[in-house]
N, C-alpha and C positions, 0 to 999 in steps of 0.2 A: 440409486442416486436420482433426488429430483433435480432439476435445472430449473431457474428463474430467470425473468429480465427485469431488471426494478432500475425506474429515473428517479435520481433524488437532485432537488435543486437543480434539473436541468444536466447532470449526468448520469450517464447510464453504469448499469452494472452487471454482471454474467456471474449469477451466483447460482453454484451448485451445492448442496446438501449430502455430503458424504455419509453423514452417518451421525445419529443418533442416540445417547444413552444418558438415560437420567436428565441433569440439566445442565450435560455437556455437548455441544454439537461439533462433528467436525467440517466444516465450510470452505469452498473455493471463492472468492468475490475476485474476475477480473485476471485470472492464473493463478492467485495467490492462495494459499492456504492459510487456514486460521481458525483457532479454536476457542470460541463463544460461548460462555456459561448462560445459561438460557435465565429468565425469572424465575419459571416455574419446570420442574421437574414432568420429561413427557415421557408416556408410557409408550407410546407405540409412534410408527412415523405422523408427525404431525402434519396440517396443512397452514398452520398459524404460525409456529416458529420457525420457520424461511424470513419470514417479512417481518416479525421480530429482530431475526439476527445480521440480519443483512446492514441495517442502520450502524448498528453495533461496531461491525466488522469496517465499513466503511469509515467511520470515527475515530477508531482508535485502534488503526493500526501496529502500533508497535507493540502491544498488546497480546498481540500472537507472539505462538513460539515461531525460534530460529528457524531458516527454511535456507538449503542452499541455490545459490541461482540457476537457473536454466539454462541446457546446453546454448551456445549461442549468446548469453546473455541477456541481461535484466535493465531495461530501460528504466530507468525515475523521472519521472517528468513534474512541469512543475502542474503543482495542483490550482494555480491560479496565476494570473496576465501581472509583471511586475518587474521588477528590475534587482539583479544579482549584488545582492548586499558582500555576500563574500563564497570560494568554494574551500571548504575546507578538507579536501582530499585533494592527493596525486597518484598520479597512473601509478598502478602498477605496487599500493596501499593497499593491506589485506583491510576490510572493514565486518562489523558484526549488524546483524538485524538492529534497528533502532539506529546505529549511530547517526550523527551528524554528516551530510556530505556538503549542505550550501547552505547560506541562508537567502532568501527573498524578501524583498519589502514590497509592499502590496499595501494601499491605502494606509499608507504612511504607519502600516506594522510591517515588525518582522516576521517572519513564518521559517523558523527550518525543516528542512527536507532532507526524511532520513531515508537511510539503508534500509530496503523492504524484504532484503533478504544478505545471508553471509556469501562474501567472495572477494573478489580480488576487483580494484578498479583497474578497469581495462579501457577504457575513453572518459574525456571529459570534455562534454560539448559547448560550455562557455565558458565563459572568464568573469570577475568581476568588473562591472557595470555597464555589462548586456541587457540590455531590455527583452525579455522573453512572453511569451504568448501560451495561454495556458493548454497543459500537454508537453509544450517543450522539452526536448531532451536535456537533461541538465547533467546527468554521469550514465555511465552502462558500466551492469559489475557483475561480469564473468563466472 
């Protein structure tokens, strides 16, 4: 396993490199796992498709497969400074990788914030029309 540290736009990333085959990669970015179909087909461990896939990973999260949450649980934070348009979950809601939990309005768009992995809500840290800071905790899912 390689490990990386990559800033994009001012945020960082903890990406590790599980494992490679063909123009599949499997990738941690951040705790998360996720599985990255690379451009080009590599033969052996690369040193270029880390920093290829890392962007990837970071963008289009829901994109991975299903992962279940971590003991202790799985913060979602918001990914940008803005004000809780709506939460669409409640404690104690089983939810899937992808779903919807809030939406955000952020420079007068909306952004939803999904479920980064399967579990159950287990906290919801605000309410609608909180003003949040980006990172904020916005649900933890068990």
């Amino acid at each position: 396993m390689k490990a990386y540290k990559f800033k994009i736009n001012g945020k960082e990333y903890n990406v590790a490199v599980n494992g490679i085959e063909g123009k599949n990669a499997d990738v941690t970015v951040n705790g998360v796992n996720y599985q990255v179909e690379l451009e080009n087909e590599v033969a052996a461990a690369p040193v270029a498709a880390p920093a290829a896939a890392a962007p990837a990973a970071a963008a289009a999260p829901a994109a991975a497969p299903a992962a279940a949450a971590p003991a202790g649980g799985k913060k979602i934070g918001s990914p940008l400074p803005g004000v809780i348009i709506s939460v669409d979950v409640k404690e104690g809601q089983a939810v899937k990788r992808g779903q919807k939990v809030a939406v955000i309005e952020a420079m007068k768009m909306e952004n939803e914030i999904l479920a980064e992995c399967d579990g159950t809500i287990t906290a919801i840290h605000v309410k609608q029309g909180d003003s949040v800071l980006e990172g904020a905790d916005i649900v933890t899912i068990g």
